[in-house]
N, C-alpha and C positions, 0 to 999 in steps of 0.2 A: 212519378216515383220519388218520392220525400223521405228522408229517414229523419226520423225523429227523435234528436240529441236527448238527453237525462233532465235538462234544465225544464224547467217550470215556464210554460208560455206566462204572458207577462202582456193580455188585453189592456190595447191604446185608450178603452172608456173606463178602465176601471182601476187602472195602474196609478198609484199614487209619484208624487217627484221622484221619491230612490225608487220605487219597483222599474220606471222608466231609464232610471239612468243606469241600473242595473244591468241592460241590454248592452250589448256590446255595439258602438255606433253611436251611443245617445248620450249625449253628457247633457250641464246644467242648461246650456241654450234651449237645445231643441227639446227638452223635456221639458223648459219652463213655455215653450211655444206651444207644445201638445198641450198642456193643461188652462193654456189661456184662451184656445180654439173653444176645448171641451166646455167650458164654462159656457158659450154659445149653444152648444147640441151636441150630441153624441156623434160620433163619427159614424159613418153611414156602412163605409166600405176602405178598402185600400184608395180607390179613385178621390174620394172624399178627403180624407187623410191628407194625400199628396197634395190635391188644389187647396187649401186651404192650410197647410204648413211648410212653410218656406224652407227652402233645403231637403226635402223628402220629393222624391225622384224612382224611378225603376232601379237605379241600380240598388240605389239607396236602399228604397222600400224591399227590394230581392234581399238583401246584404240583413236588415233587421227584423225581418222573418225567420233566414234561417238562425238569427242571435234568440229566436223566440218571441218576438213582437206579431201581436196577431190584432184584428180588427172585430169585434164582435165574434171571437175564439176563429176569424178564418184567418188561415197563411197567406200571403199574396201571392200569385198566380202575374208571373209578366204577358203582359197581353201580347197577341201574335206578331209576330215580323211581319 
């Protein structure tokens, strides 16, 4: 059960620097670190995402979901306890 705020999702493959840092969570570090992974390949999943950018984490990755950051337009889902 998700509610879904007014803001404009804001996908990790297609988000430019500002649409990135636009998210609440993401300043000029970690959006210059998304866009220098991307240049490698598209991010796969949330899983992908996290192993591959340093400082994105569950909390994290839950926290810049609900700010509107999505993975290939999906929300992240915390994997089970």
């Amino acid at each position: 059960l998700f509610a879904v705020a007014a803001f404009a999702a804001v996908d990790v493959n297609k988000a430019t620097q500002a649409e990135l840092e636009s998210v609440k969570g993401i300043g000029p570090d970690i959006a210059g670190k998304i866009l220098d992974e991307r240049k490698k390949g598209s991010f796969k999943d949330w899983a992908d995402l996290m192993a591959r950018v340093r400082g994105i984490r569950n909390a994290k990755a839950a926290k810049l979901s609900e700010a509107g950051l999505t993975v290939g337009e999906a929300s992240y889902a915390a994997p089970p306890k």
